[in-house]
C-alpha positions, -999 to +999 in steps of 0.1 A: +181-166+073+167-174+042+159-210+052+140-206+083+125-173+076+083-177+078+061-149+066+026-144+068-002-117+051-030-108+067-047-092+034-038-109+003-042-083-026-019-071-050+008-065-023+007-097-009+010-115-039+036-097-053+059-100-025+051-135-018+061-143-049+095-125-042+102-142-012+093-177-020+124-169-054+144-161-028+140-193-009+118-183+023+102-213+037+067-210+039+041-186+034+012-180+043-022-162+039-052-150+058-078-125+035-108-109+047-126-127+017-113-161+020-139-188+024-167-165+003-174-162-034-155-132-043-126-142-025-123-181-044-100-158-071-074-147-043-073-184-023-071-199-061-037-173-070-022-177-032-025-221-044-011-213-079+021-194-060+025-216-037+012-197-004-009-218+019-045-200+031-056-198+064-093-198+078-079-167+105-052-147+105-044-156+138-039-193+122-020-178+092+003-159+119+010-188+143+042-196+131+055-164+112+087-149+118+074-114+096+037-105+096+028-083+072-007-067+076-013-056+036-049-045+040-071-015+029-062+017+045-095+023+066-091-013+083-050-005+094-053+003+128-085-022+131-059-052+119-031-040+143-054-038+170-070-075+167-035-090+156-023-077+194-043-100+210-023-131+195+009-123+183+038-131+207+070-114+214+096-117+185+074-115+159+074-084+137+046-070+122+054-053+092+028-025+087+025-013+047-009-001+045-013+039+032-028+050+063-019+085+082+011+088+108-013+090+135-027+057+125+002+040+121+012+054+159-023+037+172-012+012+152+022+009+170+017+011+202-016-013+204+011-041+184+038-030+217+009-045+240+014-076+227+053-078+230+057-084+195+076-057+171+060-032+149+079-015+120+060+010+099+063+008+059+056+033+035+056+016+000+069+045-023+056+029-058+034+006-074+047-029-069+038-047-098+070-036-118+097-038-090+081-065-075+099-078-037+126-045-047+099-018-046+113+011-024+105+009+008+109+035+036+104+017+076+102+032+108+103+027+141+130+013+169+132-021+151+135-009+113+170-011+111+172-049+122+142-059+104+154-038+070+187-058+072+169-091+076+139-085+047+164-073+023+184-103+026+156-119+019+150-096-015+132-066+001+142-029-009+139-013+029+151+019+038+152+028+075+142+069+083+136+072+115+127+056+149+098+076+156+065+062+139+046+084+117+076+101+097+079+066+071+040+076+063+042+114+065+071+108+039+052+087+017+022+111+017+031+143+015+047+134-020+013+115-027-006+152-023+016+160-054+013+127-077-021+122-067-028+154-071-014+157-104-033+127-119-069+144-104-054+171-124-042+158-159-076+136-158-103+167-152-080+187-178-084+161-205-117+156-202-129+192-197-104+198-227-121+167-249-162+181-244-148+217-258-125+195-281-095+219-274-070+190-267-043+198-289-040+235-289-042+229-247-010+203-246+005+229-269+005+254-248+014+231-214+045+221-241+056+254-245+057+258-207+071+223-201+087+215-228+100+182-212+063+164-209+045+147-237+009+161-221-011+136-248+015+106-233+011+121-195-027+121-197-034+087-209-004+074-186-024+089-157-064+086-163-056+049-167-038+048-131-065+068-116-087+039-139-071+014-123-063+023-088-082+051-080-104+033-051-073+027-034-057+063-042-089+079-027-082+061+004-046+069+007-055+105-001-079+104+028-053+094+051-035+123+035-061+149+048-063+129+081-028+140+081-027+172+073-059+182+095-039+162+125-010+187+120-041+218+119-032+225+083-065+227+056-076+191+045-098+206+018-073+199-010-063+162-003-102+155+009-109+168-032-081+146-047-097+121-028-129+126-046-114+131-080-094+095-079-127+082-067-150+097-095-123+083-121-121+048-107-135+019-134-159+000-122-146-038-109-161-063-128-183-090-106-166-119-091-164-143-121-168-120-147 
């Protein structure tokens, strides 16, 4: 399938170049990219790495989609269902949109059933690491009537797809109910290393977290973590909003994933300006 396989992004961020660079190893036959961006100043970086991979860009997504056998919609978590809902009005029936933003179940289920009108498939994905390492292989959990037939045709292709479940919602519930813990635990490490820095109490603080844990290097573990929250933590805040959407969806207390939300946010470095 390899051969005649298309694939489109509508978002072209670290996701969709990662995997497009994946899928074009494994010999898919054309890719190609719509971003929000494109055509504007800040986005000339994205349409300049989509040229150096080899990924053709598109003025619309609807043009970037035309022809795709996989559409995967790779955008910021507060414009999922927004995406799904626009992509309904031009996508045509066996096409599959491929759904990996970090939003809540109850997003991804508007999502769904808005993609449905359109007679096209929807399979939801909840990416379960950063994909910079694993690349195309990144553990992936999909949802959703289709997600066995469309796991067994993406990881030919490279992909890492797990299917969980028919029912939309679960994949993402999955996905963040374990990011209340990790997230929560960089918010954590990061306010703990910095309250323990101004009262310079550092070491005698990991020493006693050591003696407790003796398995974690707590110097190692907060350095590891304040530069993820550094370096993702505008997208963590999001997904930990979607966390709390969660959670207050199923009439639990959204306080705690609403405050990790805030913490990720706070610890975020500043982008530089386009060009910089």
């Amino acid at each position: 399938m390899a051969g005649s396989a298309r694939i489109a992004f509508i978002g072209y961020g670290e996701v969709g170049q990662t995997f497009s660079r994946g899928f074009l190893a494994h010999g898919v036959a054309g890719i190609h990219a719509y971003d929000l961006l494109f055509g504007s100043g800040p986005g000339s970086r994205l349409e300049e790495a989509a040229r150096r991979i080899g990924v053709t860009c598109a003025d619309t997504a609807e043009r970037a989609c035309t022809e795709a056998t996989f559409v995967f919609s790779a955008v910021t978590a507060d414009r999922t269902e927004a995406v799904a809902a626009e992509a309904a009005s031009w996508l045509k029936p066996g096409q599959i949109f491929v759904d990996v933003n970090s939003a809540a179940p109850t997003t991804k289920q508007r999502a769904a059933q808005a993609i449905a009108a359109s007679g096209a498939d929807y399979v939801e994905a909840a990416v379960m690491a950063p994909v910079l390492k694993p690349g195309l292989r990144v553990p992936i959990l999909a949802g959703g009537p289709k997600a066995v037939d469309a796991a067994e045709a993406l990881n030919r292709l490279g992909m890492n797809l797990t299917p969980v479940s028919e029912i939309f919602g679960r994949a993402s519930a999955m996905k963040l109910c374990r990011s209340i813990v990790i997230k929560g635990l960089e918010a954590l490490m990061v306010d703990c290393a910095a309250a323990c820095e101004a009262w310079d109490v550092k070491d005698p603080v990991f020493a006693s977290l050591h003696e407790t844990f003796p398995s974690i290097d707590f110097h190692a573990l907060a350095a590891d973590m304040r530069e993820r929250v550094a370096t993702h933590g505008i997208r963590r805040a999001a997904e930990m909003r979607e966390a709390a959407e969660m959670l207050a969806a199923a009439g639990l207390e959204p306080g705690l994933a609403s405050a990790i939300a805030d913490a990720q946010q706070r610890g975020a470095r500043a982008k530089p300006a386009a060009g910089a």
